[in-house]
C-alpha positions in Angstrom: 95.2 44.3 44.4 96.4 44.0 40.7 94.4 46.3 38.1 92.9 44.3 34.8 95.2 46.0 32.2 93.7 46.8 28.8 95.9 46.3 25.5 94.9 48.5 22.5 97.0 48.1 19.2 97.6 51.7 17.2 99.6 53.0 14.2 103.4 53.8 15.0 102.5 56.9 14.1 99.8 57.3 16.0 101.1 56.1 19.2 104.4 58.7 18.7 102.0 61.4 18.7 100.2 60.8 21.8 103.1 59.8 23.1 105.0 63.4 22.6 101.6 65.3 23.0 102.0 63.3 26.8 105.7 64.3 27.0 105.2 67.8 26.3 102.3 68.7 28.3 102.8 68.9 32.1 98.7 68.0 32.3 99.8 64.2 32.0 101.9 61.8 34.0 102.4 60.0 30.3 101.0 58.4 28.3 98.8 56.0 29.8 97.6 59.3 31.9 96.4 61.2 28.7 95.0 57.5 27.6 92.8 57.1 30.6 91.5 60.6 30.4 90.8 61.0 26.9 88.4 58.0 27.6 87.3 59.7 30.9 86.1 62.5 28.7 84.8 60.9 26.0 82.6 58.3 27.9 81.2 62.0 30.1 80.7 63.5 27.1 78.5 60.9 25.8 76.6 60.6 28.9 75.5 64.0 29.2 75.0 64.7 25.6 76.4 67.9 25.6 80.0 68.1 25.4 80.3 71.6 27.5 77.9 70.2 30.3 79.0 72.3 34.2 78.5 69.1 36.0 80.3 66.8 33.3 83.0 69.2 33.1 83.6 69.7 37.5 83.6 65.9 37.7 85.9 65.3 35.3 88.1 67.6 36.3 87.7 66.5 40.0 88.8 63.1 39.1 91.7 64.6 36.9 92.8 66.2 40.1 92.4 63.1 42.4 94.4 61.3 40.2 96.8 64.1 40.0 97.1 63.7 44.3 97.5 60.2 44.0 100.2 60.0 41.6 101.9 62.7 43.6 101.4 60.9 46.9 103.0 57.6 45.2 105.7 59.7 44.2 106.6 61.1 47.6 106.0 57.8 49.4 108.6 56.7 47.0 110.9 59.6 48.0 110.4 59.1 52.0 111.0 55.4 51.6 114.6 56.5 49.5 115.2 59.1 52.1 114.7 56.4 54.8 117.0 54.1 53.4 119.8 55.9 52.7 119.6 57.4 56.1 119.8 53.9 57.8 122.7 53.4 55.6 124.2 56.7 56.8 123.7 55.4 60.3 125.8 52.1 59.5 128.4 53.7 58.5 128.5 56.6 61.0 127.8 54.1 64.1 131.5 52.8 64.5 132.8 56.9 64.5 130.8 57.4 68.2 133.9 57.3 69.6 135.5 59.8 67.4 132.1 62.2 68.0 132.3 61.6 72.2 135.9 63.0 71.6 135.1 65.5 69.3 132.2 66.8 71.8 135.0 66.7 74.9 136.9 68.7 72.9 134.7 71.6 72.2 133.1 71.3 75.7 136.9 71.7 77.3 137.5 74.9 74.6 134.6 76.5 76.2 135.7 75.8 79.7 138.4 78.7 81.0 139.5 76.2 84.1 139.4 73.0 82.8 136.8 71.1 83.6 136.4 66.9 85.1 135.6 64.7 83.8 132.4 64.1 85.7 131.6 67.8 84.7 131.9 67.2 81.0 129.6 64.4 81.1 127.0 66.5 83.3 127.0 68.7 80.3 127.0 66.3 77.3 124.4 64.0 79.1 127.1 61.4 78.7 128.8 58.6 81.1 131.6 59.6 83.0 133.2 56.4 82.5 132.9 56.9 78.7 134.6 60.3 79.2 137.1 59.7 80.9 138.5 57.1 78.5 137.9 59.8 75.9 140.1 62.2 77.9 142.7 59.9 78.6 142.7 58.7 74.8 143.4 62.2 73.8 146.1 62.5 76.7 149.3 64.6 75.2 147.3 65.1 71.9 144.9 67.4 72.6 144.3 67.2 76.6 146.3 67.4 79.4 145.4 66.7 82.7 146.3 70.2 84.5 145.5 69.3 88.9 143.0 68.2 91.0 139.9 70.2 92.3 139.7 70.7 95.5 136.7 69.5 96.5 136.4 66.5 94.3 139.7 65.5 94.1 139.1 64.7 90.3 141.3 65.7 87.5 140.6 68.6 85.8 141.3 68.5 82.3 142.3 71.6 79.6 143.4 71.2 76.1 146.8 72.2 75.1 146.6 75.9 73.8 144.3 76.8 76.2 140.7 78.0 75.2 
């Protein structure tokens, strides 16, 4: 819902000093800020006839705060909405590498292994498909793995990397 906006005409003058006096002071979000509560103060003031009124004083100052929170809350909506973006942009980009992560993972999973390891073990271990690592293991064939024998019990390839671990 749109606010009704309010147009006031001032001095050039004028409007530069509120305008710094807004800048400089870390009580206002600007100068519209130091506006509305000016008038805020002003209008309490005149209600309660006595300008250093307690209950005047705690509500204004309660609705300074509120409006504080809300301007902060905007502010960080608007930060967790940037942050949200640029992470789904972060995922486009990195989405096409899996392949180049599944490999990296292999590797370090086989440098941690003092036998070599199959393929059906690696996957056990990096909650992956065997299918998916074994065509990472043979993709790396003579570059960074080797297929050293068979287990016995298996009769799957164990793998190592060249270097050993």
């Amino acid at each position: 819902m749109a606010r009704p906006q309010i147009n006031i005409r001032v001095d050039q003058e004028r409007k530069d000093r509120w305008k710094e006096a807004a800048t400089e002071s870390a009580e206002y979000d600007g100068l519209t800020h130091l506006i509305r509560l000016a008038v805020e103060k002003e209008l309490t003031e005149d209600e309660s006839g006595d300008s250093g009124a307690p209950q005047a004083s705690a509500e204004a100052a309660s609705s300074d705060m509120m409006r504080e929170v809300k301007g902060n809350t905007e502010r960080i909506e608007d930060g967790v909405t940037d942050v949200k973006a640029r992470l789904r942009q972060l995922e486009e980009r990195v989405g096409g590498q899996a392949e180049f992560s599944l490999r990296a993972a292999v590797r370090e999973t086989l440098r941690a292994a003092e036998d070599g390891l199959t393929a059906r073990e690696i996957a056990a271990r990096l909650n992956a498909k065997a299918v998916d690592v074994q065509e990472a293991l043979e993709a790396m064939e003579g570059d960074t793995t080797y297929p050293a024998e068979d287990d016995p019990e298996s009769r799957d390839t164990r793998w190592n990397l060249f270097g050993g671990v």
